[in-house]
C-alpha positions as CSV (number, residue, x, y, z in Angstrom):
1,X,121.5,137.3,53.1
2,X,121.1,139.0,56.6
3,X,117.4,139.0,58.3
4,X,116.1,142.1,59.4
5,X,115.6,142.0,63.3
6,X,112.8,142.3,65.8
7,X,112.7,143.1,68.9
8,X,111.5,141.6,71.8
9,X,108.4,142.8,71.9
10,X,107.6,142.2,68.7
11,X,108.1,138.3,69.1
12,X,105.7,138.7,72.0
13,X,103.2,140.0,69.5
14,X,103.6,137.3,67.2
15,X,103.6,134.6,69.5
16,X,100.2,136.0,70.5
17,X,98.9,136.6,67.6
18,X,99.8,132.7,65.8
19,X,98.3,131.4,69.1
20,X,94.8,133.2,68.4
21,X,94.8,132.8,65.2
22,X,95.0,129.0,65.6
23,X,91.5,129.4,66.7
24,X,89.8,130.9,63.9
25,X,92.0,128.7,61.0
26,X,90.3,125.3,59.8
27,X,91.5,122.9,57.0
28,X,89.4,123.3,53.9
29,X,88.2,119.9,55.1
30,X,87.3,118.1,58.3
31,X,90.9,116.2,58.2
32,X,93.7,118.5,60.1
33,X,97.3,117.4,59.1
34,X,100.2,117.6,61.4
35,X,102.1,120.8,61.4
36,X,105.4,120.4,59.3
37,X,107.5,122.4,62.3
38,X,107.1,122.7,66.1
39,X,105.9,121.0,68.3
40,X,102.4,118.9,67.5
41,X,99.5,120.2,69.4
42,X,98.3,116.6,69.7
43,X,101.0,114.9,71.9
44,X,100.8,111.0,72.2
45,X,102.9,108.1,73.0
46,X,102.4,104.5,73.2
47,X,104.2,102.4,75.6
48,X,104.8,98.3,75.8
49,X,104.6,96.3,78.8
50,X,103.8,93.0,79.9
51,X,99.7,92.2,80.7
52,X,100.1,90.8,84.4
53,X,96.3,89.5,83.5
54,X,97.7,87.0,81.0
55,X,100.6,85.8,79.8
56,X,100.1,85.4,76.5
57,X,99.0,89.1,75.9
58,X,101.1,91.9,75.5
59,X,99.3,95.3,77.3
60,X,100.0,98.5,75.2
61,X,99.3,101.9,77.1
62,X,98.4,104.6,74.6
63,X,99.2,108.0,76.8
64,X,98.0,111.0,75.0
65,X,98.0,115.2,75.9
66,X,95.1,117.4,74.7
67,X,96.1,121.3,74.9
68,X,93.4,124.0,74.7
69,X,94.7,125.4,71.6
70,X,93.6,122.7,69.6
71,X,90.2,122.4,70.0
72,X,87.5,124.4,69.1
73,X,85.8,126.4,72.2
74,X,81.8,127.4,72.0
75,X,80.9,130.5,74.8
76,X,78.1,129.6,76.5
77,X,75.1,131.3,77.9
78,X,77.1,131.5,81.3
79,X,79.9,133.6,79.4
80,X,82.5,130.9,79.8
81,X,83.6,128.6,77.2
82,X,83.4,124.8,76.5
83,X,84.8,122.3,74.0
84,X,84.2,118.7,73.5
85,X,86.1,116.0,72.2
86,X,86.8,112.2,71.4
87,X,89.9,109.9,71.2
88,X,89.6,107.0,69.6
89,X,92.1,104.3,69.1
90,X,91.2,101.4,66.2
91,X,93.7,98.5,65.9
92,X,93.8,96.1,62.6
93,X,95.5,92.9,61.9
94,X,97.1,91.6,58.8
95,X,94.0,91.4,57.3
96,X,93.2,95.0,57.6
97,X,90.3,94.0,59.9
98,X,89.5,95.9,62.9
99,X,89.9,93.9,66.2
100,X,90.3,96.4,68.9
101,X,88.5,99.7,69.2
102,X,88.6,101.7,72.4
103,X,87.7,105.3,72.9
104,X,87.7,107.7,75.7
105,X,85.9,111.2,75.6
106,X,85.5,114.3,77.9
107,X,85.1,118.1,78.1
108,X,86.7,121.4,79.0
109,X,85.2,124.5,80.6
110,X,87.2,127.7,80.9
111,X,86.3,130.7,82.0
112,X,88.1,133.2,79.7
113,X,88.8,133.3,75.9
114,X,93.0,133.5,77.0
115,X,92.7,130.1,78.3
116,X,91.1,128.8,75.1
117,X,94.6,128.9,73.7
118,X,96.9,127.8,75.8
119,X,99.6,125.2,74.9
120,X,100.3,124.4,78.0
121,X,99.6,121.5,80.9
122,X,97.7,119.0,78.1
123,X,94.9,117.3,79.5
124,X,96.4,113.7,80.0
125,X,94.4,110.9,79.2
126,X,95.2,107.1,78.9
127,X,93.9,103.7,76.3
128,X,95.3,100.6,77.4
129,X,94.9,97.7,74.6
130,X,96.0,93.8,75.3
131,X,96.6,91.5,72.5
132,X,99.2,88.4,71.4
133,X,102.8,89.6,70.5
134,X,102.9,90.9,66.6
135,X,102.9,93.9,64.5
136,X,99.6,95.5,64.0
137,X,98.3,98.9,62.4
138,X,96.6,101.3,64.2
139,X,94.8,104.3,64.0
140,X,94.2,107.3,66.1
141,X,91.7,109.7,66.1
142,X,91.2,113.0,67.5
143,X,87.6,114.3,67.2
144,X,86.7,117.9,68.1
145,X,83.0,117.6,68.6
146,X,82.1,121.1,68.5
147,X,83.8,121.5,65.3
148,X,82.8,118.1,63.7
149,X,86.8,118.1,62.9
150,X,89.4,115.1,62.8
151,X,92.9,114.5,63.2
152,X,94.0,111.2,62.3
153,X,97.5,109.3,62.9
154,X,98.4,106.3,61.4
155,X,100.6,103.8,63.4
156,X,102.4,100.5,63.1
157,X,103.5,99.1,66.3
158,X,105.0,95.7,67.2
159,X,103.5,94.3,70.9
160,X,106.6,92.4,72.1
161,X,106.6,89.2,73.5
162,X,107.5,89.6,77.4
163,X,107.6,85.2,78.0
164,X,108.0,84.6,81.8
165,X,111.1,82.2,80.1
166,X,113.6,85.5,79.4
167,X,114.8,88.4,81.0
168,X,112.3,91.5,79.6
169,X,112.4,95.2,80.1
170,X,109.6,97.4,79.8
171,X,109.2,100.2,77.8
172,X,110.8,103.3,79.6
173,X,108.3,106.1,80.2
174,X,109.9,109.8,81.3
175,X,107.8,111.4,83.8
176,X,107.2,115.2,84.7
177,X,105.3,114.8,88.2
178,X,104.5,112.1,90.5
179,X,101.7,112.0,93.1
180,X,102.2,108.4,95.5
181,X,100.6,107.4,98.0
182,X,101.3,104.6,101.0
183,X,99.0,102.4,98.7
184,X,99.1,103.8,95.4
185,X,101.1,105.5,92.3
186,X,100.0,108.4,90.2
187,X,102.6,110.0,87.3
188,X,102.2,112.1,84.8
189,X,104.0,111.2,81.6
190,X,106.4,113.9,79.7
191,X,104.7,112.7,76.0
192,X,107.6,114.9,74.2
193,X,110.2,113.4,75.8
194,X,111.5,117.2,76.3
195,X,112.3,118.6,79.9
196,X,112.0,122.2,80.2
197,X,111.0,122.7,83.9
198,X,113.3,122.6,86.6
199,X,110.5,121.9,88.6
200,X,109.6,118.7,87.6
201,X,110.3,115.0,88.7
202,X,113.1,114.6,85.6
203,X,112.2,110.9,85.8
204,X,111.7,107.8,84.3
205,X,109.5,104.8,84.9
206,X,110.2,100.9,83.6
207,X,109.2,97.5,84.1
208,X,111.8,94.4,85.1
209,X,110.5,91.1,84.3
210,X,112.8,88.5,85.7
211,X,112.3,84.2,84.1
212,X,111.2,82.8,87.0
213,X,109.8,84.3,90.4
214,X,112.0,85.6,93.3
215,X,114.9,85.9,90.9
216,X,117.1,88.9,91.7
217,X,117.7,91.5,88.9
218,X,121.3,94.1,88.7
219,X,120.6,96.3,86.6
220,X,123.1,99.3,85.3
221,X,120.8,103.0,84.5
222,X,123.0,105.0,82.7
223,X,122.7,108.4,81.9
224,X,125.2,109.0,78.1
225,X,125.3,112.0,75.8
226,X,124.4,111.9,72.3
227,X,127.8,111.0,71.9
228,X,127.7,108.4,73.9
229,X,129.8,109.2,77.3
230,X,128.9,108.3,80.3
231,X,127.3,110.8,82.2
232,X,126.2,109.3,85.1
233,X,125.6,106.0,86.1
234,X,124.5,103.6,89.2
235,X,123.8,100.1,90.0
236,X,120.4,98.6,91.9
237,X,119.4,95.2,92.5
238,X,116.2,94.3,93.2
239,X,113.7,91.1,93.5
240,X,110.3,90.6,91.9
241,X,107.1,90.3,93.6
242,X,104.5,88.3,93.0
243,X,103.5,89.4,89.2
244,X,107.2,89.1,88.7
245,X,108.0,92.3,87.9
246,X,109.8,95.1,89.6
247,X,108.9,99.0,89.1
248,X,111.5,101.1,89.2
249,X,111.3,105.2,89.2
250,X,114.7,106.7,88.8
251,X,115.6,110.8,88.8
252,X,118.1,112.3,86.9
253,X,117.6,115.7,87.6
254,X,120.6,116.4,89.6
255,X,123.2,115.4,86.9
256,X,121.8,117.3,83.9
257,X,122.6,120.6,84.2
258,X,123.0,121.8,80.3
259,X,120.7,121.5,77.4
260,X,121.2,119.2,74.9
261,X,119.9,115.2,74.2
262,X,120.9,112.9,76.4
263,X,120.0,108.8,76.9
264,X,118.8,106.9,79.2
265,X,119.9,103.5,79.5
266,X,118.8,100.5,81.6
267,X,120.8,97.3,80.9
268,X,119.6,93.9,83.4
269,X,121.2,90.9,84.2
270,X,119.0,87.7,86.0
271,X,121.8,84.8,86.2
272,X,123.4,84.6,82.9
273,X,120.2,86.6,81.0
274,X,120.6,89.8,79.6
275,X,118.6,93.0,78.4
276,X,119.2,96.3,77.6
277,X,117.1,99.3,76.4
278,X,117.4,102.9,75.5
279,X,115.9,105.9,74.9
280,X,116.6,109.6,73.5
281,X,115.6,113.0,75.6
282,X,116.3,116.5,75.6
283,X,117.0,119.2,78.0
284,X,116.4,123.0,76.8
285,X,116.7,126.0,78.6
286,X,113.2,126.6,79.5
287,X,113.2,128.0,82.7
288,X,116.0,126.0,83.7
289,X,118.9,128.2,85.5
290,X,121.2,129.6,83.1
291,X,125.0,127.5,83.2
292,X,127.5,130.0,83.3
293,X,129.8,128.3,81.0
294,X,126.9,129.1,78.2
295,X,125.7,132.3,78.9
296,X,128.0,133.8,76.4
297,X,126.2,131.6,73.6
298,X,122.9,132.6,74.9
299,X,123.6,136.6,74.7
300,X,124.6,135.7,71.1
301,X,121.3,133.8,70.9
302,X,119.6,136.5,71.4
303,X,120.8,138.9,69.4
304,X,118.3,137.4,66.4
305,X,115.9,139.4,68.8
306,X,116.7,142.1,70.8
307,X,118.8,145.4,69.9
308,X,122.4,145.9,69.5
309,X,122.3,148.4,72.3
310,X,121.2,145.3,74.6
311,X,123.2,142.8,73.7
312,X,126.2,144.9,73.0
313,X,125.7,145.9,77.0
314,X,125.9,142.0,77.6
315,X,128.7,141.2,75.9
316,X,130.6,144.3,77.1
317,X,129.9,143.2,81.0
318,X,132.2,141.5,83.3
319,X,131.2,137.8,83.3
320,X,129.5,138.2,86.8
321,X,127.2,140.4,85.4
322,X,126.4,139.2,82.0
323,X,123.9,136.6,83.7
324,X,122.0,139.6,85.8
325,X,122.1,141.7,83.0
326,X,120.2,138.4,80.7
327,X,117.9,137.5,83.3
328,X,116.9,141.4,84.1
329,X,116.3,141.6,80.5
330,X,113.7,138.8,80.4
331,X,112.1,139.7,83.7
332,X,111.2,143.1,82.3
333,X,109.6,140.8,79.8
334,X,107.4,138.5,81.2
335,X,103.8,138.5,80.2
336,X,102.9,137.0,83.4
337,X,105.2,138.7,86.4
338,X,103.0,137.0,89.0
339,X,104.1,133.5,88.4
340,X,106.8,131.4,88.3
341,X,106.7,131.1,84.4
342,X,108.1,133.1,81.8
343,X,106.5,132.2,78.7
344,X,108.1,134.4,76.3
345,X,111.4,133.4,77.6
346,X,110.3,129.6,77.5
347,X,109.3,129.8,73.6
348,X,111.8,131.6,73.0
349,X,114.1,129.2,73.7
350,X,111.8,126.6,72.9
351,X,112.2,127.6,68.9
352,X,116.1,127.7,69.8
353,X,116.2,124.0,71.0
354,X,114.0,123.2,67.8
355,X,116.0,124.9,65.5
356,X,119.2,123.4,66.8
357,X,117.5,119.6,66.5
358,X,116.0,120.2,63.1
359,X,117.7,123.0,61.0
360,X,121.6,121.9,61.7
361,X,124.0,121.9,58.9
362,X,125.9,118.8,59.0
363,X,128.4,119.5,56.4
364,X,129.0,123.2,57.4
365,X,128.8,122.8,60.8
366,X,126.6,125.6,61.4
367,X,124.4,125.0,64.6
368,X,120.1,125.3,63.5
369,X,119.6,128.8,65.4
370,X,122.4,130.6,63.2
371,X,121.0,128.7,60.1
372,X,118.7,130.9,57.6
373,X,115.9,128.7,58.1
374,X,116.7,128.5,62.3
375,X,117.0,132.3,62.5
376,X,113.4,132.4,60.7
377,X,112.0,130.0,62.5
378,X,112.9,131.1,66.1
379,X,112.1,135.3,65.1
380,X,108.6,133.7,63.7
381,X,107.8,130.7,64.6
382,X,106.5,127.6,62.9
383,X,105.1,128.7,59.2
384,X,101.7,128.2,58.7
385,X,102.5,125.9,55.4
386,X,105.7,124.7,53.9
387,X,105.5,123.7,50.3
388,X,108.6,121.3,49.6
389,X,110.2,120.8,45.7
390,X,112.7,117.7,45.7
391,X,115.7,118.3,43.6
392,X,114.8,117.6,39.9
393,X,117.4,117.9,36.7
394,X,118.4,121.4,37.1
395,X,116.6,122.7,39.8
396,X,117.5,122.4,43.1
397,X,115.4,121.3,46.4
398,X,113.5,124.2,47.7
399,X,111.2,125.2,50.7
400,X,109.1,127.7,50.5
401,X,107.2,129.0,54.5
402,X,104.2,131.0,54.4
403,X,103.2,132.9,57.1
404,X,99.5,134.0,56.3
405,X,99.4,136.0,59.5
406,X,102.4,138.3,57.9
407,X,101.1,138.0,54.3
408,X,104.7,136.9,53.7
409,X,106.6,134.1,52.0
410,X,110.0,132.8,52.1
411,X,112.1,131.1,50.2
412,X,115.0,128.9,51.1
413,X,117.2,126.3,48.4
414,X,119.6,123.7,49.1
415,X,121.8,124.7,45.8
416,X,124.4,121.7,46.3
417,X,121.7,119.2,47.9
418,X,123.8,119.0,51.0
419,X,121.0,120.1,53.5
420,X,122.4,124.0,53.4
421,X,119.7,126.2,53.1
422,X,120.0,129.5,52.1
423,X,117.4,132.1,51.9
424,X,116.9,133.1,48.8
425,X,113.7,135.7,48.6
426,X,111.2,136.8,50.2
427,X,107.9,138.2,49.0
């Protein structure tokens, strides 16, 4: 079934619209849920290190990112506009008994009812909790005081034991900017583990623990692909302080030129002791230069959006030109000329990464964004419900996405349970 497409502007118009329409849409009860697709509004992380107050403890940083669009704003007498909100984090142990509760709280003033929804630059703010090595539940609260609304997350988390007796590593922590001093050390954390600006640090930040003081730690940071090669790759050595541990902040920018998910590994070796950690990221085009060697894939990309006269002009260019003639054609486009950001060009390919992480077809090989579910998704966005019916005797698994702002409905089936979705209707 072929989609009927939009153009360009249109998309603009819808992006708009779902991000002012978050405003006036509440739950029917104080309790908000997590959106089924796209990126959560309320970004956190939580990050294990050793306490370097006491031993015995293991220190857990909660990091967490508040965007404007998700909290309710009140216009005040002075014709700007305020919001006020709480985070609270509550940790029980096996008992189900609160032992730690820490909270942090503050306020936003903006001057103008655009600002009230942006998604962007999330208000960082940080929870640090100590406690003795184990698994514990946790909760985490989001409270938008002006709306007396909640969102709550549910967590179980293990605080590892980081012994002066082993070789430990940190958690790693990926890092968009970094303000340092002669005498002190400011980052911001990047809490989806996505890098979309070029601009950034395209960083990450760990913690070496060597076993005894003064012991000198090689370690191997490795940057692989999802399949594994070796991208990149270089060797340090270095020798703890006097906590006994060593911080080490290492950029990758320069060797991760194409989108796509990537690791980063750090493995350490302190005489014959060993560790090794990873973690998964992602690179999406953003505002991130566009690689020649995929600029052919992008004009196809964006043919779910624009015209055939356009992208029939792309593809019928010489190669030099295909990447003016792409860039032109998003230029004309961007809602704010006056700064270095495109955002319509950004979300746009935003929904493409997504859609290429969440909707691919394993056994057809079919990338996400040429999926049926992909190509809806990235022409509309993340639906405003998804009602999911697992296979049953005779009947098939099903998704249906509503998109209240269209008054529409779609419907998508799996007909052979193989995760091939195929839309079906639409009302």
């Amino acid at each position: 079934m072929t989609i009927k497409k939009a153009t360009i502007m249109i998309i603009l118009a819808l992006v708009l619209v779902s991000t002012l329409a978050a405003q006036s849409r509440r739950s029917m009860d104080n309790t908000r849920s997590k959106n089924m697709f796209g990126r959560d509004l309320f970004l956190y992380r939580y990050y294990n290190f050793a306490d370097s107050s006491n031993e015995q403890s293991s220190l857990m940083k909660f990091y967490f990112g508040v965007v404007n669009d998700l909290l309710t704003f009140i216009k005040t007498d002075q014709d700007n506009y305020k919001a006020r909100y709480e985070i609270l984090v509550i940790v029980y142990n096996d008992k189900k008994e609160a032992i730690v509760e820490r909270s942090v709280s503050d306020r936003l003033i903006v001057d103008s009812y655009v600002e009230t929804n942006l998604r962007r630059d999330p208000k960082i703010h940080t929870i640090s909790v100590s406690l003795p090595p184990g698994r514990y539940d946790s909760v985490i609260q989001l409270n938008d005081l002006e709306a007396g609304e909640t969102i709550v997350k549910e967590l179980e988390m293990t605080f590892r034991d980081f012994g002066r007796q082993k070789l430990r590593l940190s958690d790693i922590i990926f890092i968009n900017s970094i303000d340092s001093t002669d005498s002190e050390f400011h980052f911001e954390p990047n809490l989806t583990h996505v890098f979309d600006d070029v601009n950034s640090a395209f960083s990450a930040y760990i913690e070496l623990y060597p076993p005894k003081p003064g012991n000198p730690v090689k370690a191997k940071l490795g940057i692989y692909s999802e399949k594994g090669d070796e991208l990149h790759s270089m060797n340090r050595e270095y020798t703890a302080g006097d906590k006994e541990r060593i911080s080490a902040v290492i950029p990758f920018r320069d060797f991760l030129k194409k989108p796509g998910e990537y690791y980063f590994v750090v493995e350490a070796q302190s005489g014959k002791q060993t560790a090794k950690i990873q973690r998964l990221f992602s690179v999406f085009w953003g505002n991130i230069p566009m690689a020649k060697n995929n600029i052919d894939m992008a004009i196809e990309q964006l043919s779910l959006v624009a015209d055939k006269a356009t992208v029939g002009q792309m593809r019928d260019a010489e190669p030099d030109q295909r990447e003016e003639l792409f860039d032109a054609f998003w230029q004309q486009r961007d809602p704010t000329p006056n700064t270095q950001r495109n955002e319509l060009r950004e979300e746009f390919f935003r929904r493409v990464d997504f859609s290429n992480r969440t909707f691919t077809e394993i056994t057809s090989g079919r990338p996400g964004w040429q999926s049926d579910r992909g190509k809806i998704y990235i022409v509309y966005g993340a639906p405003d419900q998804v009602d999911r019916q697992d296979s049953q005797i005779k009947m098939p698994t099903s998704e249906i996405w509503y998109y209240n702002r269209l008054n529409r409905k779609y419907f998508f089936v799996d007909r052979n349970g193989e995760g091939v979705y195929r839309l079906v209707k639409v009302e």
